[in-house]
Residue, then its C-alpha position, 0 to 999 in steps of 0.5 A: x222513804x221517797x223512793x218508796x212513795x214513788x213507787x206505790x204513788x200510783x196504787x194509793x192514788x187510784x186504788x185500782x188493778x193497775x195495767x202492766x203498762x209503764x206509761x201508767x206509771x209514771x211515778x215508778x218508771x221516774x224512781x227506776x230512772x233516778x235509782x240507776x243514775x245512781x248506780x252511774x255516777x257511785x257504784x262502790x258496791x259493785x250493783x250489777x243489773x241482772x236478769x234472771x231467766x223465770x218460764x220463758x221470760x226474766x225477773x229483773x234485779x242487781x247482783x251485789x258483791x264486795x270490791x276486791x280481788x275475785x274469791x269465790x264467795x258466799x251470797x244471800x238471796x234477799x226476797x222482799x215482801x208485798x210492797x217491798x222493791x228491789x231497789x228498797x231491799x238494797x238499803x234494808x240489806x243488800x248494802x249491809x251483806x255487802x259490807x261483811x263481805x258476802x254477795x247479795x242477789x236482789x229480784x223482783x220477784x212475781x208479784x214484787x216491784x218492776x215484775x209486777x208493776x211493769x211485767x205483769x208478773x203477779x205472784x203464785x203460791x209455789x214460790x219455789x218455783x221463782x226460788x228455783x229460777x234464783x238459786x240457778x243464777x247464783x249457783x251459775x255464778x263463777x264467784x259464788x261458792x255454791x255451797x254456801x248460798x243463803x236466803x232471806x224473806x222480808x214481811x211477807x217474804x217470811x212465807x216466801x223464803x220458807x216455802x223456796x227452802x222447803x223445796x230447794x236443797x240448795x238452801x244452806x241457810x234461811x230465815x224469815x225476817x218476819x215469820x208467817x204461817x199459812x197465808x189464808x186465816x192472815x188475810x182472812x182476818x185482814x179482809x174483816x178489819x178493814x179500818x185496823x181495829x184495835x192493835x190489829x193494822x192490816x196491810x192495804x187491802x187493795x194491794x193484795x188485789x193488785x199482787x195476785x191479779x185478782x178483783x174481788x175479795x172472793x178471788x183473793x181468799x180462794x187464791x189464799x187457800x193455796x198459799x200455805x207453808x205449815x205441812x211444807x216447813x217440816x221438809x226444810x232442813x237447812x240452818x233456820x231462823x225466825x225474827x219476829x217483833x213481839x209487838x207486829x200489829x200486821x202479823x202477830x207473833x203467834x203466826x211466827x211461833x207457828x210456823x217455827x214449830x213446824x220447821x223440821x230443821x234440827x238447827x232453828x232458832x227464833x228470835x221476838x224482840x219486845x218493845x223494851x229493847x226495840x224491833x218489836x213492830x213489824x219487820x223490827x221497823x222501829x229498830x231496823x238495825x237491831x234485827x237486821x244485824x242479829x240476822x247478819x251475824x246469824x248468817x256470818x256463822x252459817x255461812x262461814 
């Protein structure tokens, strides 16, 4: 929670287009130092920074793996969403793959994090083309199996990991820890209710502003009309699975069982979890546990 607040503490406090410009963001620079000290003095989990090679530049992040003798082994690729870090997928997930023996590749990637914050990386609606830069750094791996390479998007990685897997074969398994459609009627009906009306609770508008590099409200819908996965699911034939919180007030469940039905892949499954068990608010936040270990178990089987 502190660690998040730091690294938005600049976006809610001038509610601007930030420079990409890390003496403007002091806060943030402060968390990445704090994080990495970490790393140095306890690094059970074998955290290795990594840069990961993306149109002539690099996506920043940390590749994760058991302890223990040097066995080739499956990964998951964690994309995050949009106001998610690296540094905050680690303890969303990244800790828990580890600890059932499977590596975990974590990145800024664009629009996300230290790539957009400090790179000036903002993010695109081909996302295979980053997912593309990700699965070529693990399969380059001497110990991953490349045969069993996973990937998972959180929030509005929910879009992401579904658009990579779409394009990028590779893919052996993908899921959605909050499933999306076609980004342009979400964020148009973001846009329109602003203050949250009724059960409807928006993600802050300025950020999208910040994410996509754009000024206005125009630019961000025009850019949006691009972001669309429902046509491309039905090219995804990898093991898919969706979880969704019946309850999500910023991504309603109707999103999610529509972008289900477009997947092609034989093997697909998904999951709503409702306010009687828990895991029904977005991404499971009331019962993060919950949804986080039935994706987990999920994988353990796809990936054996």
């Amino acid at each position: 929670s502190a660690f998040f607040r730091a690294c938005n503490y600049y976006t809610y406090s001038e509610r601007l287009l930030p420079p990409a410009d890390e003496k403007k963001i002091p806060a943030y620079k402060r968390a990445l130092e704090c994080f990495s000290a970490a790393i140095a003095c306890r690094n059970e989990l074998n955290l290795e920074r990594v840069e990961v090679p993306y149109e002539g530049r690099s996506l920043p992040g940390y590749f994760v793996k058991p302890s223990g003798p040097p066995v080739r082994r499956p990964a998951i690729i964690f994309v995050g969403g949009l106001d998610s870090t690296k540094e905050s997928q680690y303890f969303m997930a990244a800790k828990q793959i580890v600890e059932r023996g499977m590596a975990c590749l974590i990145v800024d990637t664009p629009g996300i994090g230290e790539a957009l914050r400090l790179r000036g990386i903002h993010s695109r609606p081909d996302y295979e083309v980053p997912g593309k830069a990700l699965v070529d750094y693990v399969e380059a791996r001497p110990d991953i199996d490349s045969r069993r390479i996973g990937l998972v998007g959180l929030s509005m990685g929910g879009y992401y990991a579904p658009r990579i897997a779409a394009f990028e074969k590779r893919i052996a398994a993908c899921a959605a820890w909050a499933g999306h459609g076609d980004y342009y009627p979400i964020w148009l009906e973001r846009l329109r209710k602003r203050d949250g009306i009724g059960r409807f609770r928006p993600s802050p508008r300025f950020q999208i502003f910040w994410v996509l590099g754009v000024q206005t409200e125009d630019e961000v819908l025009e850019k949006m009309k691009k972001f669309t996965i429902e046509k491309e699911a039905a090219q995804i034939t990898c093991p898919f699975l969706i979880t969704h919180g019946g309850g999500d007030r910023q991504t309603p469940a109707h999103e999610a069982e529509k972008l289900f039905r477009a997947v092609g892949a034989e093997d697909k499954s998904i999951r709503i979890f409702t306010a009687e068990e828990g895991g029904c608010e977005h991404c499971h936040f009331d019962n993060i546990e919950l949804g986080r270990s039935y994706i987990l178990d999920w994988f353990e089987k796809k990936l054996a």
